[in-house]
C-alpha positions in Angstrom: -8.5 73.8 -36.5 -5.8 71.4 -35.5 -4.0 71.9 -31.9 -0.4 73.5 -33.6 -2.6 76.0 -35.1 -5.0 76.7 -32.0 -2.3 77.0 -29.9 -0.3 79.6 -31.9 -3.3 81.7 -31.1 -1.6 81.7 -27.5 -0.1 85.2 -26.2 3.7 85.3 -25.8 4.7 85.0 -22.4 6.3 88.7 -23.1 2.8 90.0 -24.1 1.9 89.4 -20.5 4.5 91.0 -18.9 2.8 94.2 -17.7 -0.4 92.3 -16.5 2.4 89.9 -14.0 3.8 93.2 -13.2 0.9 95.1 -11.9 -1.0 92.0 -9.9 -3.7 93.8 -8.8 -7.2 94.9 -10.5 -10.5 96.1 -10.0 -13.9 93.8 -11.5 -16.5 95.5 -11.8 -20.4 93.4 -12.0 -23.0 95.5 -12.4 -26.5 95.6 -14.9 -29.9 95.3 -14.4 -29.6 93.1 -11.5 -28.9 95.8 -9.7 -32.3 96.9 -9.6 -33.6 93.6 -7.4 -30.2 93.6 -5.6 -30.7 90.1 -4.8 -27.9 88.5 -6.9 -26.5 88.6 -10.2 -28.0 85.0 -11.1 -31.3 86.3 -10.0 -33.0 85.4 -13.3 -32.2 82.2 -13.1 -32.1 81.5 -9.6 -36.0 82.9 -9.6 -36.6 81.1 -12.6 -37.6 84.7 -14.6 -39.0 84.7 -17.4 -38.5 88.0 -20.1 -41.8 89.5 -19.1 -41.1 89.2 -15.3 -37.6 90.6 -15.9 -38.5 93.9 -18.0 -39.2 96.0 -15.2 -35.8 96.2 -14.6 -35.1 97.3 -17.6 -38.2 99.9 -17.3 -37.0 101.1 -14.8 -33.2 101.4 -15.1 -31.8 104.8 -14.3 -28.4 105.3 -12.6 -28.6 109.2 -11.9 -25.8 108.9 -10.0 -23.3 107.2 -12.0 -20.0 109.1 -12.1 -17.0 106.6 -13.2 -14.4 109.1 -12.7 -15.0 108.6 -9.0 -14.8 104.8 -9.5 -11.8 105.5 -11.5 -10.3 107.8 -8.5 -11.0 105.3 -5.5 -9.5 102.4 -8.2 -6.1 104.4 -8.3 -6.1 104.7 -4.9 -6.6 101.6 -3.8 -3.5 100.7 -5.6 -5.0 99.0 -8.4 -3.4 98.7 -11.9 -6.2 97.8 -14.2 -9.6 96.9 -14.5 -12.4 94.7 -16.1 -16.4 95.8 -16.6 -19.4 93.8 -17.4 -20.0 95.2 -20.8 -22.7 92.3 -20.5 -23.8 89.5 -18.3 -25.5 87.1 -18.2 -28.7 88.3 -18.5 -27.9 89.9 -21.8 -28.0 93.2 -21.0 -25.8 95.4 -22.6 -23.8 99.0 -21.1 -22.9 99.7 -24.6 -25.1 101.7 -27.8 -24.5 98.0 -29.3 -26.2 97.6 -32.7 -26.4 94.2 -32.4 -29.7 94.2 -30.1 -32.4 96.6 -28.6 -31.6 95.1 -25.2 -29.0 97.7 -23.9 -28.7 101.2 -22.0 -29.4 103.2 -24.5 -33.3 102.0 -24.5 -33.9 102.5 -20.6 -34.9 105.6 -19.3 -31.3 106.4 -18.9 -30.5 107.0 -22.7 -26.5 107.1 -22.6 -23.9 104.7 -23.2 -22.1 104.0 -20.2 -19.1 101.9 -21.3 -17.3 105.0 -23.0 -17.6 107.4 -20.2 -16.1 104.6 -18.1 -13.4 103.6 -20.0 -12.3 107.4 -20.7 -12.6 107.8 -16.9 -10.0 104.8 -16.1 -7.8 105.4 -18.8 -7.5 109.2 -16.9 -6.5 107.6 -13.6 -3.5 104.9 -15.8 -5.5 101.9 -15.5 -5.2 99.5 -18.1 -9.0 98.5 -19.8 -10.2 94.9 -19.7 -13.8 94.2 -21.0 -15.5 91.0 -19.6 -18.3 89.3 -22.0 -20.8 86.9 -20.9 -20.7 84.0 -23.5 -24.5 83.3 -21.8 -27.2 85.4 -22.6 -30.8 84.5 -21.1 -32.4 87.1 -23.1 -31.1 86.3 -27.3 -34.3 84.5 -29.1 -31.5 81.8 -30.0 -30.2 81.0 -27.0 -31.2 78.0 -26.1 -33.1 76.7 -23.2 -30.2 74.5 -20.9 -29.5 73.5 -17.5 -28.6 77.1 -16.2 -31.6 79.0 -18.0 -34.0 80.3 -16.2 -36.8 78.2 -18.3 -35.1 75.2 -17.6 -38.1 74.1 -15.6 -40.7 75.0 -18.4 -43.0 72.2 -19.2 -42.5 73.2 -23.1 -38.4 73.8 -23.0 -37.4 71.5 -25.4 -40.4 72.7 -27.1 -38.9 76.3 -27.0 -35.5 75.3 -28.5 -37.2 74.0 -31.3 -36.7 77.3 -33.1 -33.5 78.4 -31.3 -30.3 78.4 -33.5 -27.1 78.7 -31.5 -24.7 79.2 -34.4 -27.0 82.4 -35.1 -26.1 83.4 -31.4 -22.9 82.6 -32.1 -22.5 85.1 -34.6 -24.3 87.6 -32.9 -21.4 87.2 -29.8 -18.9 87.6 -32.9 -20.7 90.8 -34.1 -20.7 92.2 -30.6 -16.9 91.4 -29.6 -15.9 93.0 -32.7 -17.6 96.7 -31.6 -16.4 96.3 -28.3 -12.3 95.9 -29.7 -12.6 98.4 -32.3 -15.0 100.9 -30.7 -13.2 101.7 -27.5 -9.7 102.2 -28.1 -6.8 99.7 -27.2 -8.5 96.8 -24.5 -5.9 95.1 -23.0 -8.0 92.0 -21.5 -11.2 89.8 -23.1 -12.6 88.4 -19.9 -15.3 85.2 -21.6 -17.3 84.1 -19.3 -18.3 80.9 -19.2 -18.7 77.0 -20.7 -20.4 74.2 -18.4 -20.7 71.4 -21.1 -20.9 69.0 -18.2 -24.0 69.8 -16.8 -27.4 68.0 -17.7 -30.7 68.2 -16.6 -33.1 65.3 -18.5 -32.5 66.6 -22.3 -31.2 69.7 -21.5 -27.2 69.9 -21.6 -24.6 72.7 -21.1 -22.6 74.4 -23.7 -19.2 74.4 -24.3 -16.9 75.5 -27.2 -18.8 74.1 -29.9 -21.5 76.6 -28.8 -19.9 79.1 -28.9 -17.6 78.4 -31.7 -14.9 79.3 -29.2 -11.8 78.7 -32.4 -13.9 81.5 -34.2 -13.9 84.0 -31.2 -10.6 83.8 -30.7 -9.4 83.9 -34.1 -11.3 87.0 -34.4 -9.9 88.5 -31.0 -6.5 87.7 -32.4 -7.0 89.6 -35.9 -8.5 92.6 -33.7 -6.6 93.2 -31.0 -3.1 91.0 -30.9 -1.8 91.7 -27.7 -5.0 91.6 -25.7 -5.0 88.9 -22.9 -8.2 86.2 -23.3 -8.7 83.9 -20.5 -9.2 80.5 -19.8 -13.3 80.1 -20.1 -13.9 79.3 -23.6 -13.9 75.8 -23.4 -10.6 75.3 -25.6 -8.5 72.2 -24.2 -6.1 72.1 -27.1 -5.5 76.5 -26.4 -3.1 77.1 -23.8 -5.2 80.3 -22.0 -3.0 83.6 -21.4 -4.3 83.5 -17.9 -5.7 80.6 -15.4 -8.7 82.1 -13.3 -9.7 80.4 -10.3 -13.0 82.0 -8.7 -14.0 82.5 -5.1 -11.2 79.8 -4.5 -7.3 80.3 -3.4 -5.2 78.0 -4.6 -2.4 76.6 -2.0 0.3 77.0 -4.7 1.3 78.4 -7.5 -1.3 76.6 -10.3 0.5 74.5 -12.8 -0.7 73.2 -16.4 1.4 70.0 -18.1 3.7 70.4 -15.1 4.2 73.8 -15.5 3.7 77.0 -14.1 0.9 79.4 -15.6 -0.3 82.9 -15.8 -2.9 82.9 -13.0 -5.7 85.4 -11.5 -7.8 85.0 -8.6 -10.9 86.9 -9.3 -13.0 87.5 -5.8 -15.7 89.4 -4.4 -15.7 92.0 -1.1 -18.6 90.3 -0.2 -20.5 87.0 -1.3 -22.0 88.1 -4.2 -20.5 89.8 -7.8 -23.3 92.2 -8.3 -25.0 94.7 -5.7 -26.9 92.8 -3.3 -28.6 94.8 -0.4 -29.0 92.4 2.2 -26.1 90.0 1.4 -24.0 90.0 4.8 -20.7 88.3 4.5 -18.9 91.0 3.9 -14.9 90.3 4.5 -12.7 92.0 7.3 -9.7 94.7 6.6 -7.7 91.5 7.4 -8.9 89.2 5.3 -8.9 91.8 2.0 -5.6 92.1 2.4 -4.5 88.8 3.6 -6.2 88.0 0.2 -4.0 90.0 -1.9 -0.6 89.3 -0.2 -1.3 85.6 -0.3 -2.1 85.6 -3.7 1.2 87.6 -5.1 2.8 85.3 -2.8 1.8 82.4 -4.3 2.5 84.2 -7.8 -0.7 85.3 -8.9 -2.5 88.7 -9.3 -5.9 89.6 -7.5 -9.0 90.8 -9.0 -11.2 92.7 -6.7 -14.7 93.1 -7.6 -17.1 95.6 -6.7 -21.0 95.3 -7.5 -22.2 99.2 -8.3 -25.9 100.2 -6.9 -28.8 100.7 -9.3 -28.3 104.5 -9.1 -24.8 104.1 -9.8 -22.8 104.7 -6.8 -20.9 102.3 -4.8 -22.4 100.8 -1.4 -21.0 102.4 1.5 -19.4 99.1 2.6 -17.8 98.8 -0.9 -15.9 101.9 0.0 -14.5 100.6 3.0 -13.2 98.2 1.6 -11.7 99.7 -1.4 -10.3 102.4 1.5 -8.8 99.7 3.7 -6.7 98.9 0.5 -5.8 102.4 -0.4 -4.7 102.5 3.7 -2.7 99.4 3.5 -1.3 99.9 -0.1 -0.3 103.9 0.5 2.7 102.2 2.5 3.8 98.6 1.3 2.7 98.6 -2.5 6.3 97.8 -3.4 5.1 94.7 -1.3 2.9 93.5 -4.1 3.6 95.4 -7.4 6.3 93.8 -9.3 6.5 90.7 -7.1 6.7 87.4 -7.0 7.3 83.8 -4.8 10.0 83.7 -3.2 12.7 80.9 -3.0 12.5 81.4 0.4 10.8 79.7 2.5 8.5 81.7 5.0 7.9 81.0 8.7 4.8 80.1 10.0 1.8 82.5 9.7 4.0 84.8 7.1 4.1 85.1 3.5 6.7 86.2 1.5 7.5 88.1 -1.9 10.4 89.6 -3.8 11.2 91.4 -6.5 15.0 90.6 -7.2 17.2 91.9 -4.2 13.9 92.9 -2.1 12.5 90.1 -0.1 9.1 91.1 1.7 8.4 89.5 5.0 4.3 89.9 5.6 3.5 88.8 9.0 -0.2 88.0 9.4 0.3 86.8 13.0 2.4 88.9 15.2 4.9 86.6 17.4 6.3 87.2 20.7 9.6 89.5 20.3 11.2 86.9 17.4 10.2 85.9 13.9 13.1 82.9 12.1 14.3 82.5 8.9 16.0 79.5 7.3 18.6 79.9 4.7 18.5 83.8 5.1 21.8 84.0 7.4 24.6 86.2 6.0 22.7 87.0 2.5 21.2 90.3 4.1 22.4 93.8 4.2 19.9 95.5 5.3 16.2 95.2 7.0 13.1 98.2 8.3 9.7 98.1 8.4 8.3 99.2 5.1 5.6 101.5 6.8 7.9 103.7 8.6 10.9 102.7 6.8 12.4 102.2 11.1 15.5 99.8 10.8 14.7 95.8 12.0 17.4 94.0 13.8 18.4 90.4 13.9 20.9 88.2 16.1 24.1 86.6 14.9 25.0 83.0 16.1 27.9 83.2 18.3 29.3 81.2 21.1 29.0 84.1 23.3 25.1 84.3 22.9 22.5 82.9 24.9 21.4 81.2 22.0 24.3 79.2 21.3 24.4 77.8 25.2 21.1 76.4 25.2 19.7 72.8 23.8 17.9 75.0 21.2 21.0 76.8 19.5 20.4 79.1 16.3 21.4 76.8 13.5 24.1 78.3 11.1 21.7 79.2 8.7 19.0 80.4 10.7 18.6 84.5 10.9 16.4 85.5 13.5 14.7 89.4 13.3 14.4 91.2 16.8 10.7 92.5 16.7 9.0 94.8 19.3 7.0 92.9 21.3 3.9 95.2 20.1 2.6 94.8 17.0 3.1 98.1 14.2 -1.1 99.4 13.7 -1.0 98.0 10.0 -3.7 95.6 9.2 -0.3 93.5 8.0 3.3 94.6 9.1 6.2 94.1 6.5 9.4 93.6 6.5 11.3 94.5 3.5 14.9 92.6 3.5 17.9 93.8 1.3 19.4 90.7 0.1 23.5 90.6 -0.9 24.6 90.2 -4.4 23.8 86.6 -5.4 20.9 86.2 -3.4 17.9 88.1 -5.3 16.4 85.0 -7.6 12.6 84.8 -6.8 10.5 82.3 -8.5 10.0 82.8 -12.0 7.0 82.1 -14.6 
């Protein structure tokens, strides 16, 4: 396929409109890794072999799994959308797929999990994204390779011998197609991922010939048109509908050829993706939120994930964090959802976003009494606090203030906010600005 025509493949910028729109979403890792709760890459960090990993799969039963009360604390937490594991990895499969025996429906369990979850979202407004592992350390033709968990094996190569990728390849084809005509409209394809660049001796990573990346695509195309497909099948010459940077925040807005792209940090509450029990670096009410502001900030949306136990339920300190956003979010979403950069620029330890006339001031470190803005004299009408809506006042340069009879005079364009000398108890105080006619351009795509 020759670039023109692998690029018209592309989604039109006006496809993605809604996904810009809402910014924020909930990721959701879980399968039978839960079980070990040690990491999702536990196969292959422990060097597991099928045999070693079936008791998982023996012994799969998530009793407890209600999605309508993921669903509930999703909403809540002002997220917009969401994307599940419908498989990992390890190959394992929350769908009745036809395609393999390795799925729910074979543990002791017995149900298909993905419908119940998607009806339950689709309840509560939030859009559906599906992600799909383009790995699979449990298909008889994927082959052994740098990240497998038999890359060690004395016989590896040995083992490849009768592998066939392009039959795997097919296999993912025959699996993508259930999960877009199966389920109702699915507004993202979240492939996960190519590493051609790694070796280890013979063994090399796979990349889009693999996985006959034009072929996927083409297929998710015919399927579902307006579905958004990410950036992590390996296709230079296929501008991606979305950028996504992992466990990783940019410092500005990511650019491709110069220019600016559709972009989503995906990152975890804690360390890991999936449920792991003794994982401790969990992040602070602060830094969650700190997280999402800085990211719409910079232009981006946010993708939260949360790593579901073996029985179904979500950890206790998964809740807390999902409930620190509901807190925050109850009072200053319109600080996040249909925002953007600003043109302005913001002071030191503040970021800023706007949708059109409303500029949103969020103040991570609370100054002494004053907060300065450049280029933001005269172009205001109006400014409050957006949790209590309590009206924020600013000086005026004048040659009757203090200001303008010292050696550190208010420059012309300088505006200058009169805070109260406490700080508001919100993780992160807001201040949302009414701009005057002719001042409401924000950065655009």
């Amino acid at each position: 396929m020759d670039a023109d025509n692998l690029q018209s493949l592309a989604l039109p910028e006006e496809k993605k409109a809604w996904f810009v729109h809402d910014r924020f979403g909930m990721f959701v890792h879980w399968g039978l890794y839960a079980l070990p709760a040690r990491h999702e890459w536990v196969k292959s960090r422990e060097e597991l072999n099928d045999a070693d990993y079936q008791k998982y799969f023996d012994h799969f039963d998530p009793d407890l799994y209600d999605p309508r009360e993921w669903a509930r604390r999703a909403k809540a937490a002002g997220m917009k959308y969401v994307v599940l594991t419908t498989k990992h990895h390890e190959g394992f499969c929350l769908w009745d797929t036809k395609a393999t025996d390795f799925k729910v429906t074979n543990t002791p369990y017995g149900k298909d999990l993905l419908r119940p979850f998607v009806d339950a979202f689709r309840a509560e407004g939030l859009r559906i994204g599906f992600y799909y592992s383009l790995i699979d350390w449990h298909h008889p033709d994927f082959t052994v390779d740098p990240r497998h968990p038999q890359r060690n094996h004395p016989d590896a190569l040995k083992i490849n011998e009768g592998r066939d990728i392009s039959r795997y390849a097919a296999f993912m084809r025959e699996q993508v197609r259930e999960l877009l005509t199966e389920f109702g409209r699915i507004d993202i394809m979240w492939f996960d991922f190519s590493y051609p660049q790694w070796k280890l001796g013979e063994l090399v990573g796979k990349g889009h010939q693999d996985w006959e990346s034009e072929k996927l695509v083409r297929l998710v195309r015919e399927l579902a048109p307006d579905v958004i497909i990410n950036n992590r099948l390996d296709l230079a010459g296929l501008q991606p509908d979305i950028v996504t940077p992992e466990q990783y925040m940019p410092r500005a807005w990511p650019k491709r050829d110069g220019r600016r792209v559709v972009w989503e940090a995906c990152q975890t509450l804690s360390g890991s993706w999936g449920y792991h029990r003794d994982e401790d670096t969990w992040k602070s009410t602060e830094q969650l939120v700190q997280m999402l502001v800085g990211t719409v900030a910079i232009g981006g949306n946010l993708l939260m994930n949360v790593g579901p136990t073996a029985r179904g339920t979500l950890d206790h300190r998964a809740i807390a964090a999902l409930a620190a956003y509901e807190e925050w979010m109850a009072l200053h979403e319109r600080s996040i959802v249909g925002c953007t950069q600003s043109d302005f620029t913001a002071p030191p330890d503040c970021r800023l976003t706007q949708n059109g006339d409303r500029l949103y001031i969020h103040i991570f470190n609370w100054p002494y009494r004053h907060l300065h803005l450049d280029a933001l004299a005269g172009k205001i009408e109006y400014a409050q606090f957006l949790h209590d809506g309590s009206e924020v006042t600013w000086l005026q340069p004048s040659a009757n203030t203090l200001w303008a009879n010292t050696q550190f005079p208010v420059a012309e364009d300088e505006l200058t906010f009169v805070l109260p000398v406490r700080r508001p108890k919100v993780v992160v105080p807001v201040i949302e600005v009414k701009l005057k006619a002719g001042n409401a351009a924000g950065i655009q795509d």
